[in-house]
C-alpha positions in Angstrom: 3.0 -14.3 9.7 3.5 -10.7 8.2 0.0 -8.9 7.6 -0.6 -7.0 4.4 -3.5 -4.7 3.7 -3.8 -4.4 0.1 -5.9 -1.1 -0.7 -6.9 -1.6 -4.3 -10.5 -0.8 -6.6 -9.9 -2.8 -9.3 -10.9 -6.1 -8.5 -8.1 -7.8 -11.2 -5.2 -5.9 -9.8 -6.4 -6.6 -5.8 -6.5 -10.2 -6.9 -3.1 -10.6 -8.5 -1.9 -8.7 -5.6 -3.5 -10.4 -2.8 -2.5 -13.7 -4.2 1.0 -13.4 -5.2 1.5 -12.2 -2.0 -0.5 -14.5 -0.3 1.9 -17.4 -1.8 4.9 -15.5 -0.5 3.7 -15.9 2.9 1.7 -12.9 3.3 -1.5 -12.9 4.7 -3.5 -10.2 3.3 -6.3 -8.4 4.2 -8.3 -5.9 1.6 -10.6 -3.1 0.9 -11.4 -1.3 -2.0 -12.2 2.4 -1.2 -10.0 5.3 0.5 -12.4 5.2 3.7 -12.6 1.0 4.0 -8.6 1.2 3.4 -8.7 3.4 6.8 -11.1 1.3 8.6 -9.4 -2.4 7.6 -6.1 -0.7 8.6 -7.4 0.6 12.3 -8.9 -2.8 12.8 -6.7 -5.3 11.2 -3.5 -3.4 12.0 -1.2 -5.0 9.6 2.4 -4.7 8.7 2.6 -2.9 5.6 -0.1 -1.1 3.7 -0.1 -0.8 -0.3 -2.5 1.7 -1.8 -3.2 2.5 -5.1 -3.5 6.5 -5.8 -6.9 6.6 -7.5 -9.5 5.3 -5.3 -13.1 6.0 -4.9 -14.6 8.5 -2.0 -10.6 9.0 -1.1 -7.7 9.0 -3.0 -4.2 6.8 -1.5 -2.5 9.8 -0.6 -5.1 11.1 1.9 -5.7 7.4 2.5 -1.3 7.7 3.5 -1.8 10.6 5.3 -4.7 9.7 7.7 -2.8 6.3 8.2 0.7 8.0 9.1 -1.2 10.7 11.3 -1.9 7.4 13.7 -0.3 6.8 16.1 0.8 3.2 15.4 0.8 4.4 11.5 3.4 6.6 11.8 5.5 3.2 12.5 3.7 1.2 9.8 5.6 1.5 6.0 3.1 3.1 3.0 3.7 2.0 -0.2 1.5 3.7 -3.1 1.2 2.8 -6.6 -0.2 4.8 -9.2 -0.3 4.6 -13.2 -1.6 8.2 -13.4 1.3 9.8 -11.3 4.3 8.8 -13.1 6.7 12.3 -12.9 9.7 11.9 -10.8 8.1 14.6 -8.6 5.2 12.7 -7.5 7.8 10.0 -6.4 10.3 12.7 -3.9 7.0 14.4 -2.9 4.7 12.1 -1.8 7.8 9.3 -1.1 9.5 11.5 1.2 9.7 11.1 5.1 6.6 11.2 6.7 4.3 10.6 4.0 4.9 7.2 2.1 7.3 5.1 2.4 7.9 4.9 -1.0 6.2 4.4 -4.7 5.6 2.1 -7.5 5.0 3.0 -10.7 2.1 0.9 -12.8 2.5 -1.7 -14.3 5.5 -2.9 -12.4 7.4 -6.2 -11.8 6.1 -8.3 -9.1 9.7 -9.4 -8.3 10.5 -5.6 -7.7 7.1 -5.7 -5.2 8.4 -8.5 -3.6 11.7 -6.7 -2.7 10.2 -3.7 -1.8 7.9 -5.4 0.2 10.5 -7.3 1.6 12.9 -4.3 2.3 10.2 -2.9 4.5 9.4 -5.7 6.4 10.6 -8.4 5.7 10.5 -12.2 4.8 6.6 -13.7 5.9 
């Protein structure tokens, strides 16, 4: 089974994530801050990692960068999703090799997560 850490602060969002993708076949693991997202990802060492932009005590994309600055990170797909950073700019800067591995604007489709998800690594 494909591991998911789900790097979300509000608690209505985390749970709408963690369980549609829990009953896709996901098993998810979560945190709710920039530096648990880091520590949950070091110890749990999932699959994918989706991180929502605005997060307390450290946003997603220093939460991205520290991930993909690992070793074993830097092989492990970021996807961030943000409401606040909607501009096409945000999405070929912080998208772009290296950084994430791509974006999602808020709110979107959770069939268009499930692909995304899906593209990156695959079926559960």
């Amino acid at each position: 089974m494909k591991k998911i850490l789900v790097v979300e602060d509000d608690p209505v969002n985390l749970m709408i994530l963690s369980d549609f993708l829990s009953a896709h076949g996901y098993d998810t693991r979560s945190a709710v801050t920039g530096p648990d997202g880091i520590d949950t990802f070091r110890r749990e060492r999932p699959d994918l990692v989706l991180v929502d932009v605005q997060l307390p005590r450290k946003n997603g994309f220093e939460v991205c960068s520290e991930v993909k600055a690992t070793p074993e990170g830097a092989r492990t797909p970021v996807l961030l999703m943000s409401a606040v950073y909607t501009g096409r700019e945000h999405l070929q800067r912080y998208a772009s090799p290296g950084l994430a591995d791509g974006y999602l604007l808020k709110p979107f489709d959770l069939a268009e997560l499930l692909a995304r998800v899906r593209g990156l690594i695959g079926t559960a």
